[in-house]
N, C-alpha and C positions, 0 to 999 in steps of 0.2 A: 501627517501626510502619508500617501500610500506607500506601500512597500510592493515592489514586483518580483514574484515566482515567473522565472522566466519560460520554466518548464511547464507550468502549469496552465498558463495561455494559449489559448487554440490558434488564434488569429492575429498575423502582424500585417499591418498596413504600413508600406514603407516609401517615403518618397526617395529619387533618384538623383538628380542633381546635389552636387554636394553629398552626400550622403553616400551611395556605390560609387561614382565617378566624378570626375571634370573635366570637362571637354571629350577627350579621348583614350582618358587616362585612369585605369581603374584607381581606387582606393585603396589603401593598405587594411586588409582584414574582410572588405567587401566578399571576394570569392569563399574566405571561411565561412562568412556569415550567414550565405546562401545554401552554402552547403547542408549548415547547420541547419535549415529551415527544410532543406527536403530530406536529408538524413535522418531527422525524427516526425517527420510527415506533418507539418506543421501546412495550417492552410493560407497563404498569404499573397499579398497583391503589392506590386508597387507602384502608388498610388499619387502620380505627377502633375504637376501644374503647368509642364510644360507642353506648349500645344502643336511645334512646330513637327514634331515625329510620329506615325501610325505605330499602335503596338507590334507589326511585322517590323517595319526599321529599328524602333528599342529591341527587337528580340535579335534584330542580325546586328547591332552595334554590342551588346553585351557578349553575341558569340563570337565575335571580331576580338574582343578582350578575352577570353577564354572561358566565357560562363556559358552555360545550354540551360535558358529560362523560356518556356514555351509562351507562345503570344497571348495566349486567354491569361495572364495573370499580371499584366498591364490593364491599365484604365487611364486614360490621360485627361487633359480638363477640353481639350477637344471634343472628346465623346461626350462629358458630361454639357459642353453649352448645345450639341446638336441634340442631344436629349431633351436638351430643356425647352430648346423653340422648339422640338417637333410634337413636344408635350403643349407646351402653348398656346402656338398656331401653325398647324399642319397645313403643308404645301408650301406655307410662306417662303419668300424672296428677301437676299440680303445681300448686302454689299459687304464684301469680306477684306479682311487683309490679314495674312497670315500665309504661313508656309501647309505642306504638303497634309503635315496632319491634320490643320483645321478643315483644309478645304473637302478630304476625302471623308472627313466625318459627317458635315452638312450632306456633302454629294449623297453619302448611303441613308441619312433620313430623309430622302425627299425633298430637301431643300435647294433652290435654283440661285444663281447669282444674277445679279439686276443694279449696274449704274443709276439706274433713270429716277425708278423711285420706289425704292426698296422698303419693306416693312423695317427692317433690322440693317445698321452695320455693327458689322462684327467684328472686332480686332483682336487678334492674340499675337506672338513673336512673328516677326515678320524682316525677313533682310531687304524688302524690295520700300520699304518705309523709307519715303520721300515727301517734300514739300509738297507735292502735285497728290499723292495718296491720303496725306493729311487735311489738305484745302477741300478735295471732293468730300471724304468724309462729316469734314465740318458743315457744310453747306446741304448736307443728304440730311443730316440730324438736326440743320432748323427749319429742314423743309417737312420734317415731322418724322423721321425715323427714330426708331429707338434704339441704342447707344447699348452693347453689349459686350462685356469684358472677356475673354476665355480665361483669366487667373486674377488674382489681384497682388502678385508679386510683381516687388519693383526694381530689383534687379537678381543676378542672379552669375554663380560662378563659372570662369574658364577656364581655358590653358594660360592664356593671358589677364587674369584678374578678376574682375567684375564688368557683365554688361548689362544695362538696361534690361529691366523685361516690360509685361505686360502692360502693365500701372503707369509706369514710367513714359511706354510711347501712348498710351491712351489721354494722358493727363493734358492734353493741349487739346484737343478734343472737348472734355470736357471745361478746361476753364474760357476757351472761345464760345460756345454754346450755351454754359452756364448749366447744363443739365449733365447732371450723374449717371454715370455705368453700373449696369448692372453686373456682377461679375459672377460665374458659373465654379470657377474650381475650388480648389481650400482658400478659406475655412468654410466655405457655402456648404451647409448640410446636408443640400439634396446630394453633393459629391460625396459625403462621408456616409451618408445612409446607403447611398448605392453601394460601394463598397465594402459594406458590413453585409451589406446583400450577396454578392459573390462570393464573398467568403464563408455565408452560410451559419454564422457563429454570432453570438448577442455583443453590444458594446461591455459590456464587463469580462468579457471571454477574449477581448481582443486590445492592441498596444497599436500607437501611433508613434511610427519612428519618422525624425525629420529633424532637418538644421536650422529653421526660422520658426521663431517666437512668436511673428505674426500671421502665420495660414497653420504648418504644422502643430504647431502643440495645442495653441487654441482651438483649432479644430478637433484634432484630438479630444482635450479637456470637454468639451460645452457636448462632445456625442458621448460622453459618458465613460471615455477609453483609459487608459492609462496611459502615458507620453512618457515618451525618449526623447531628449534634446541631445546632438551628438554634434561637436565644434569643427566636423570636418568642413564645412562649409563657410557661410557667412554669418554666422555665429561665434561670440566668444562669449567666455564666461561673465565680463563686463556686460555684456549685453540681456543679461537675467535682471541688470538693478533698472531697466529701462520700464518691465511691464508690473503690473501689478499680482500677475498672475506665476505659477512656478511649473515648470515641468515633473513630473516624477520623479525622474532619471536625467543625470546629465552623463553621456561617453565622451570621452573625444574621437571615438569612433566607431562603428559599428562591429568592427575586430572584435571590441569587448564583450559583443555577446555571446558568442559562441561557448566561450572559459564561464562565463556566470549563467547559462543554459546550463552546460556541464554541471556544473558545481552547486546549481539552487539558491546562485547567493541573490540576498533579497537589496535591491542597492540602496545607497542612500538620497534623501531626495536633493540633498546637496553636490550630488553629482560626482563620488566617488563611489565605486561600486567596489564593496566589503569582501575578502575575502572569507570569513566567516558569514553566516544569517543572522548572529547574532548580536557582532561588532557593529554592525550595521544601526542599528537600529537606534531613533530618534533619542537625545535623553531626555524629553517628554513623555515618551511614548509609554512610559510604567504607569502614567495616570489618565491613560485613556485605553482600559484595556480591552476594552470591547473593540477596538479598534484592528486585534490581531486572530479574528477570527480563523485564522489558517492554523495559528500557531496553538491557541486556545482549546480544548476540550473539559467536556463536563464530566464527571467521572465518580464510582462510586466512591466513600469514604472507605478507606485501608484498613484491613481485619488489624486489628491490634497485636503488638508481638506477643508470645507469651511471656508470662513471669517469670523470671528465672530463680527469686526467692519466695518466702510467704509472707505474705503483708503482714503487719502487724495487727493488733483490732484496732486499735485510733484510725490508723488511717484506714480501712478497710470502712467505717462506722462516718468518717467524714466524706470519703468518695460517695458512699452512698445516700448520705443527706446532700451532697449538692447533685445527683441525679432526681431528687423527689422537690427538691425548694429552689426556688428563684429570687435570687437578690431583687428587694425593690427598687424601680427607679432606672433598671438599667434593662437594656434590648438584649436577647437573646441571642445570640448568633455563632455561628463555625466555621469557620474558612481555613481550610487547607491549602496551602500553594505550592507544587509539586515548583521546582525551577531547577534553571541550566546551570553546572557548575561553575563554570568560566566567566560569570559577569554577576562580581558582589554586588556592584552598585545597583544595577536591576533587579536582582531579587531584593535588596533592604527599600528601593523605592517600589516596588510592585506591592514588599511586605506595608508598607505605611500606605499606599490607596488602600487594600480592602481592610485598614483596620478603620481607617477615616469613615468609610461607606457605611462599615455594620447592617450587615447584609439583617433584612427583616426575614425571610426565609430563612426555617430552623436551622436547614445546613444547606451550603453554600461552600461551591467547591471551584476554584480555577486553577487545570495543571497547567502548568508551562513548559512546553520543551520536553 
């Protein structure tokens, strides 16, 4: 599994709930974290599925807490569903429910609201969610509307615990109807591509931090990124045997990036991040070494020391018959392996793959470290 340079990535896409705050209450490590990211001009967005706030209100709730995060480097799933119907069907009408964010994000693509007989209802977090907002909805979507989600999280954390999200109030909706939502934010690609858009940077140059297994990391993963799972949220470590799928990196919190930025360290995919780069590392990882492309270089073969006595002629007469003859029967090959003092067991299992390989290339060389 991959190994993350934390310095070495251009691009962190970072979701906000759970992960910077809860409710009203920053996180422990969050303001380091940020720091960390404008400190060494790292380009990064944070990238929410929550729909109910405009990036001007996420920018004055994080300077309420004491961070100063300018509004262009928000994206919420708000923006991403009024992108998507005004990508769709421009002009179209919808029946909304949701708070301030959703509404002002349709409003600025052109799209009107409409009871009667709306192309779209649209639901995302919403406090004014009632039996009356529910039944009209229901009734709009068998009267032929289509059913569009702003997130597909199902709940999500506060001051007071856990509340319902998007999924969650959508889901009567859809089983009175019998017809599926279409949902716009993570894991939905066109959100992860747009985001890799603004930040200007390819998915291999860029890291997906977030506390759910189901929109974060998988989203993450499937656009090609490398994933953080950090258990400040509604995540625990039990919660990694549910999927089939692994994150890169597990933190318990985002605090720990800043010390393993610093430091280079490459974490583990088990979700303790290493105070060395080389503690760290897989004990598979010696027999897949193509795998450490960072750490790997090809290099010439090392001038030989000199002699410090004179050969004899025997051996003088037999080094130079096995430079001119070739044992039959057996592959020629050289490998040199340059390696880190500090980890016998890697170097004696790095030593036993290239002796197994027998490299067909006359010389063949991988230093390590």
């Amino acid at each position: 599994m991959e190994m993350i340079d934390f310095n070495a990535k251009k691009g962190f896409l970072c979701d906000m709930d759970g992960v910077i705050y809860h409710g009203n209450h920053i996180l422990p490590g969050a303001a380091e974290f940020i720091h960390w990211l404008q400190d060494t001009h790292k380009e990064y967005l944070f990238l929410t599925n929550n729909s109910g706030m405009t990036p001007r209100e996420l920018h004055q709730k994080l300077w309420r807490m004491g961070l100063d995060v300018p509004e262009e480097h928000f994206y919420t799933s708000a923006l991403a569903t009024a992108a998507f119907l005004a990508d769709q069907a421009p002009g179209c009408s919808v029946y909304a429910l949701g708070e301030a964010g959703l509404l002002n994000a349709l409003y600025d693509r052109g799209i009107t609201m409409n009871d009667v007989n709306p192309d779209y209802v649209v639901i995302g977090e919403a406090r004014a969610y009632s039996l009356d907002t529910l039944t009209k909805a229901t009734n709009l979507v068998l009267a032929g509307a289509k059913l569009i989600g702003a997130n597909s999280d199902t709940c999500g954390p506060t001051d007071e615990g856990i509340a319902p999200a998007c999924r969650a109030l959508i889901a009567p909706v859809e089983i009175a109807t019998g017809k599926q939502a279409y949902f716009c934010g993570k894991p939905n690609p066109l959100m992860m591509r747009t985001g890799l858009r603004m930040l200007g940077c390819h998915s291999g140059e860029a890291v997906m931090i977030g506390d759910r297994m189901d929109t974060d990391v998988i989203s993450g993963m499937e656009s090609g990124m490398s994933t953080v799972l950090v258990l400040s949220g509604v995540s625990t470590r039990a919660t990694l045997d549910e999927f089939a799928y692994r994150p890169s990196v597990v933190l318990d919190g985002v605090g720990g990036y800043p010390a393993a930025g610093a430091a280079g360290v490459r974490a583990s995919p088990n979700g303790d991040a290493g105070s060395h780069p080389r503690r760290a590392l897989s004990p598979r990882a010696p027999l897949r070494l193509r795998c450490f492309a960072r750490d790997c270089v090809i290099g010439a073969h090392p001038k030989p020391s000199p002699q410090r006595g004179r050969l004899s002629k025997r051996t003088a007469d037999r080094r130079q018959k096995g430079k001119t003859e070739k044992r039959p029967g057996r592959k020629q090959s050289r490998a040199v392996l340059f390696l880190s003092k500090e980890n016998t067991s890697f170097k004696r299992e790095c030593a036993r793959a290239v002796s197994r390989r027998r490299c067909r290339a006359s010389k063949s060389f991988v230093c390590v470290g």
